[in-house]
MARBA-3410 file (N, C-alpha, C, O; in Angstrom, 1 decimal):
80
12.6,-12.0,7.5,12.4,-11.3,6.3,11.1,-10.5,6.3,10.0,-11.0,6.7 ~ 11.3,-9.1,5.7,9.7,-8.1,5.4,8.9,-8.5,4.4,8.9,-8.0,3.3 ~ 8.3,-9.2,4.7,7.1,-9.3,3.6,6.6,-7.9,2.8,6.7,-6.9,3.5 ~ 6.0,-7.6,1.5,5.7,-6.1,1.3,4.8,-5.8,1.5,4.5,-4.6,1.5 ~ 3.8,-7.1,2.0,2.2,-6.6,2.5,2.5,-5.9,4.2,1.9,-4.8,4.6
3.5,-6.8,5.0,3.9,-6.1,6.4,4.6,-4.8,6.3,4.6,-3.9,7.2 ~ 5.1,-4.7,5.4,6.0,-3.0,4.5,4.9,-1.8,4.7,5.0,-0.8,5.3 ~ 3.9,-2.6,3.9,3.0,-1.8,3.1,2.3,-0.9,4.6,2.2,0.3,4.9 ~ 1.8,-2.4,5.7,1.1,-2.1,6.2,1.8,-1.0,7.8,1.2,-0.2,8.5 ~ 3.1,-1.3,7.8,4.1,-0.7,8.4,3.9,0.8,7.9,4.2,1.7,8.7
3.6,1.1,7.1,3.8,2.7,6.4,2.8,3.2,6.6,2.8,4.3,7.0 ~ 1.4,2.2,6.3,-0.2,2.9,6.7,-0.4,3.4,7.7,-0.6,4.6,7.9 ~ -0.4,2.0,8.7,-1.4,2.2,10.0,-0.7,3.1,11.0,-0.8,2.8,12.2 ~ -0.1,4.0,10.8,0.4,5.0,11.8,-0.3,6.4,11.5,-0.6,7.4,12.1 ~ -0.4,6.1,9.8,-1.2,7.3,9.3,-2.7,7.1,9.6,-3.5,8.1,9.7
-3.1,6.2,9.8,-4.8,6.2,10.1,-5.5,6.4,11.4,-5.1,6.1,12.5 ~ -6.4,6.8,11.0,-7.3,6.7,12.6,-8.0,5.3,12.9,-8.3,5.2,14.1 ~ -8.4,4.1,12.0,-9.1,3.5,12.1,-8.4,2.1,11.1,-8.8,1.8,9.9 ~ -7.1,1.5,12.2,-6.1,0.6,11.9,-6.8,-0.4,11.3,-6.6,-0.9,10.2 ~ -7.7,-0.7,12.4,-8.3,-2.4,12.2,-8.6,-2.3,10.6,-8.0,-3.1,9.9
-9.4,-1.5,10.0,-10.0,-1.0,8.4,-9.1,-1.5,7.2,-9.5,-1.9,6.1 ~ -7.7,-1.2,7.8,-6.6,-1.9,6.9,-6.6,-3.2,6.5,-6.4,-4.2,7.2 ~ -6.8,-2.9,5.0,-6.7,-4.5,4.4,-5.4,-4.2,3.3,-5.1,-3.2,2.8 ~ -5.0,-5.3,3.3,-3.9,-5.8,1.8,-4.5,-7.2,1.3,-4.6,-8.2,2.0 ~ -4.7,-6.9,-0.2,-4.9,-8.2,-1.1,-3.8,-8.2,-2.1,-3.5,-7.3,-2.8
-3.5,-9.2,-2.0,-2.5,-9.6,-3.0,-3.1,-10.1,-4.6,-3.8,-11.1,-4.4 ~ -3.0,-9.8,-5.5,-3.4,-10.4,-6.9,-2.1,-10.3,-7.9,-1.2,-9.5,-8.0 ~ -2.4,-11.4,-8.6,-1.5,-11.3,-9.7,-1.6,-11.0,-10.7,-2.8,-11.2,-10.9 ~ -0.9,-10.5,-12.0,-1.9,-10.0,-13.2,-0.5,-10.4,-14.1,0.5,-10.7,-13.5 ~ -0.7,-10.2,-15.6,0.4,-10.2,-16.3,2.0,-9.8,-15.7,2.8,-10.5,-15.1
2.0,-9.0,-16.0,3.5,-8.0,-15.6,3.9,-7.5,-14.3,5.0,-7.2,-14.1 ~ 2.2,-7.5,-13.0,2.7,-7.7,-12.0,2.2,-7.9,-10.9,1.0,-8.0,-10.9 ~ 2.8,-8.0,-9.8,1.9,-8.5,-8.6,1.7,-7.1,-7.8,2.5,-6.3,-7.4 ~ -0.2,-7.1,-7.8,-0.9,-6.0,-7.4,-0.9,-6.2,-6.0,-1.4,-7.3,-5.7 ~ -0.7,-5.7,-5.2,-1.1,-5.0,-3.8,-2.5,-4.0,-4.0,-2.6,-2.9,-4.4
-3.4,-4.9,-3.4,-4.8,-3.6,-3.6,-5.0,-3.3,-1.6,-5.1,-4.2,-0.8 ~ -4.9,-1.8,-1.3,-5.0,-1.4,-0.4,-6.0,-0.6,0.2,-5.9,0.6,0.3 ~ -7.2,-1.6,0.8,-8.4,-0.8,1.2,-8.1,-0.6,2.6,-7.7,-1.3,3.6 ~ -8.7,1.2,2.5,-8.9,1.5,4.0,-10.2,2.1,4.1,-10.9,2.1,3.1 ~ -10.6,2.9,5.4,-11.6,3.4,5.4,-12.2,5.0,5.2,-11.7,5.9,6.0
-12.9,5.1,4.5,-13.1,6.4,3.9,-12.6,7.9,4.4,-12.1,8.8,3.8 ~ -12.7,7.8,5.8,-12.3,8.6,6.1,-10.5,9.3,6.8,-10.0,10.3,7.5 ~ -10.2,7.8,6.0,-8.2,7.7,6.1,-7.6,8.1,4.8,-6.5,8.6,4.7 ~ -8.6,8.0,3.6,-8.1,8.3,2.6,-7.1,9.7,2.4,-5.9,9.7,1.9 ~ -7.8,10.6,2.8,-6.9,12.2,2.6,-5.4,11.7,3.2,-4.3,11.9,2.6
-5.7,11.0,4.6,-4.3,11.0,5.5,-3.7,10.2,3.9,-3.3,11.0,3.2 ~ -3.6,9.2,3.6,-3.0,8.1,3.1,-2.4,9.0,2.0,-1.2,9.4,2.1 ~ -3.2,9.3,0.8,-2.8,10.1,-0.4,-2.0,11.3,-0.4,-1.1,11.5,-1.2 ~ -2.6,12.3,0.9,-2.0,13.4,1.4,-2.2,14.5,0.3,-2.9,14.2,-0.7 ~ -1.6,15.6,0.5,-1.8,16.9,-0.1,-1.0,16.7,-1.9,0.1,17.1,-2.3
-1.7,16.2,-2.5,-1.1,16.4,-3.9,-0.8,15.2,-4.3,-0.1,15.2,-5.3 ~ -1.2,13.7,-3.8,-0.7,12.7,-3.7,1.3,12.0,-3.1,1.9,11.0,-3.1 ~ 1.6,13.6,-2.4,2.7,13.1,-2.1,2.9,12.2,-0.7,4.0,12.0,-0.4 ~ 2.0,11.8,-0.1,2.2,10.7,0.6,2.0,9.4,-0.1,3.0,8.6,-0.2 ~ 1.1,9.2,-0.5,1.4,7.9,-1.4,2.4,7.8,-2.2,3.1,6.8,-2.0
2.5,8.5,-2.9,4.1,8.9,-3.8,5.1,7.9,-3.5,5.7,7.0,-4.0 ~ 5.0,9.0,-1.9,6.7,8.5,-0.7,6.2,6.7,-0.8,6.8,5.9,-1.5 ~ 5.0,6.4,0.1,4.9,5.0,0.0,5.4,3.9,-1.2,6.1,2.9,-1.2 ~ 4.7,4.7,-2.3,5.3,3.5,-2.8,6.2,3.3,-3.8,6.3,2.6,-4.7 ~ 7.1,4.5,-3.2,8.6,4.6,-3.8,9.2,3.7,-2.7,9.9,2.8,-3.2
9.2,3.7,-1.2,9.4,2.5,-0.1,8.9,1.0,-1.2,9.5,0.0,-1.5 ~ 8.1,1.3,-1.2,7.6,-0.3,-1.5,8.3,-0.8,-3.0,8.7,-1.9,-3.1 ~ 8.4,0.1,-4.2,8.8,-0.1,-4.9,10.5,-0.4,-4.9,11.1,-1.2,-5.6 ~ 11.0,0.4,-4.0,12.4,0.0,-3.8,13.2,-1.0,-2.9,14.4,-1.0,-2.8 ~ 11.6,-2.0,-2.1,12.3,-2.8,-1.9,12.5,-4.0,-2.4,12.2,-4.2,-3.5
13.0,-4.8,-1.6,13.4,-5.9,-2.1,12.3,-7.2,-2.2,12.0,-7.6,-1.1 ~ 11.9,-7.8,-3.2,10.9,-7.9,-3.9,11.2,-9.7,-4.0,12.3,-10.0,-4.6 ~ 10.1,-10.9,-3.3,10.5,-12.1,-3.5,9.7,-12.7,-5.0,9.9,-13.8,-5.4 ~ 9.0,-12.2,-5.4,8.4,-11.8,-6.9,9.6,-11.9,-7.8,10.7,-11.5,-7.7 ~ 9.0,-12.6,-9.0,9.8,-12.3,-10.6,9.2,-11.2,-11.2,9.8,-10.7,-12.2
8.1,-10.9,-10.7,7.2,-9.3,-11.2,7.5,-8.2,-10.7,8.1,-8.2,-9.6 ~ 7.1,-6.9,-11.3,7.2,-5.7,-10.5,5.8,-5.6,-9.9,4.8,-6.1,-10.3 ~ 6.2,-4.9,-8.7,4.8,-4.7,-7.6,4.4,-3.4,-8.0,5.1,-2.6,-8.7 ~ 3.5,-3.3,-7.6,2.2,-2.2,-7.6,1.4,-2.1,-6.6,1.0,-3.2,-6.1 ~ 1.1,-0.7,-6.2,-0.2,-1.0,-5.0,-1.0,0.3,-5.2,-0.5,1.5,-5.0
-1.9,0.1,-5.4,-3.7,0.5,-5.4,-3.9,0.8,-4.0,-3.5,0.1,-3.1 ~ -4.7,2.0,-3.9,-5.6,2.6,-2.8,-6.8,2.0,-3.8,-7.1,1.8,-5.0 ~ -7.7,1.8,-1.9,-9.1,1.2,-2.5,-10.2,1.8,-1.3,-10.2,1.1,-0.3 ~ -10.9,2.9,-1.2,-11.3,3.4,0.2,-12.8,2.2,-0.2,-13.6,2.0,-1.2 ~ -12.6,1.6,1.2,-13.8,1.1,1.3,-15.5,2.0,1.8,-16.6,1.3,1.8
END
């Protein structure tokens, strides 16, 4: 089974120059379980992309999968 942090991280690290940099934290909050995704400063542009439509795509992937959570997920860029 895909975990969504292995999802998450499946989608990133082909976009970056600087893999190892990739973190996923998991937190929980009211209504839902946060994915906070730090990379490193100079991956940011690749990740977000031209208008935010790379992240967009990501986390319409992540949002539409399948989820072992009773919450809806969310995931946060975090440039370290």
């Amino acid at each position: 089974m895909v975990t969504i942090e292995s999802l998450i991280r499946d989608l990133v690290v082909p976009l970056v120059h600087n893999p190892d940099a990739v973190q996923i934290t998991r937190r929980e909050e009211e209504r839902f379980m946060v994915f906070d995704l730090t990379i490193d400063a100079h991956d940011v542009g690749a990740v977000i992309g031209h208008g935010g439509q790379v992240i967009r795509a990501i986390r319409t992937v992540v949002y539409a999968a399948k989820s072992p959570y009773s919450k809806r997920v969310r995931l946060n860029v975090v440039d370290a």
